[in-house]
N, C-alpha and C positions, 0 to 999 in steps of 0.2 A: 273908541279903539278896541277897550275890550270884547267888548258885544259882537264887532266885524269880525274879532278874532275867533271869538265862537263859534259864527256865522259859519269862518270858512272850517272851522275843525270838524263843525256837524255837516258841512256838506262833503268833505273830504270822506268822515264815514260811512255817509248816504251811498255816495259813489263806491266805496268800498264793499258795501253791503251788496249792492246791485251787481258788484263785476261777479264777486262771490256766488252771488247765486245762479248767475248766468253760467261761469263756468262749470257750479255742481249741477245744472239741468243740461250743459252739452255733455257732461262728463255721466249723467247715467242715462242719458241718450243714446251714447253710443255702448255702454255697458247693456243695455237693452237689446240693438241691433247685436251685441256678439251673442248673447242669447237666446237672439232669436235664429240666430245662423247657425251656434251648436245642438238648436231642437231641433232646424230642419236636417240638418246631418247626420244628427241619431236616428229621424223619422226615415231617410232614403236609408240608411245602414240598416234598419230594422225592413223596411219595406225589400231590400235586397235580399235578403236573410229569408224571410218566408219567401220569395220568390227560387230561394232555390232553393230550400227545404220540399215546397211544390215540388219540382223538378225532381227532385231526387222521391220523392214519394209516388210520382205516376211512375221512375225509372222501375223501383221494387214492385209496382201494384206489377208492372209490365211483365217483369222477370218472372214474379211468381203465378200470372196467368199461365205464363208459356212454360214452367214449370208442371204447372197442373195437368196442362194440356198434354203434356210430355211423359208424366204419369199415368194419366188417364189411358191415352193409344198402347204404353209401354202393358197395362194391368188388361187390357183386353184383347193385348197378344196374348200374354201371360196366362190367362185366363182360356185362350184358344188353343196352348201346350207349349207354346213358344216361349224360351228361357233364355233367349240372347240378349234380349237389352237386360235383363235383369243383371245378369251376368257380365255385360260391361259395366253397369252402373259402380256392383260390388266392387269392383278394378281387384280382385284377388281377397277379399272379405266375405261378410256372409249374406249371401246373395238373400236369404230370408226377411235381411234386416232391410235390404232395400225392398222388400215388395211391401214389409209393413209400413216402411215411412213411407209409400206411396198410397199405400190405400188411406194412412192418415191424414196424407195430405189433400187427395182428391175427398174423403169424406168432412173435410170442415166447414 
């Protein structure tokens, strides 16, 4: 009677043993899939992030072509005797200061 009773005590733990470790392999099973769901969503957050860092990088490369451009025609009026865009540029300043920040900026 003893011996059965053992029987059933070690298999009661067996059993115990097993549901245990079933449980801790679903339970970081699924601790796995949440971490694998918050690297893809820092991975699309970061992949958005430079996506429109890009965008904003061609915006300014854009700006300050047409900036240059803008300088350039303005500096070869300027240069022909023509002091009107200069002179808007200043908007009531010193119209000097704009023809230097343009040649600084078409010569970089």
């Amino acid at each position: 009677m003893e011996d059965a009773l053992h029987k059933s005590v070690q298999i009661l733990i067996a059993a115990a043993c097993v549901v245990t470790i079933a449980a801790g392999s679903i339970w970081l099973m699924d601790r796995k899939k949440q971490a694998e769901a918050i690297a893809a969503k820092e991975a699309a957050d970061k992949a958005r992030v430079e996506a429109t860092l890009a965008v904003l990088e061609r915006q300014n490369r854009s700006r300050m072509n047409a900036e240059i451009d803008a300088c350039r025609a303005d500096l070869e009026a300027y240069d022909s005797g023509s002091i009107i865009a200069f002179v808007q540029r200043a908007k009531g300043g010193d119209m000097l200061a704009e023809v230097n920040k343009c040649r600084d900026l078409v010569n970089r």
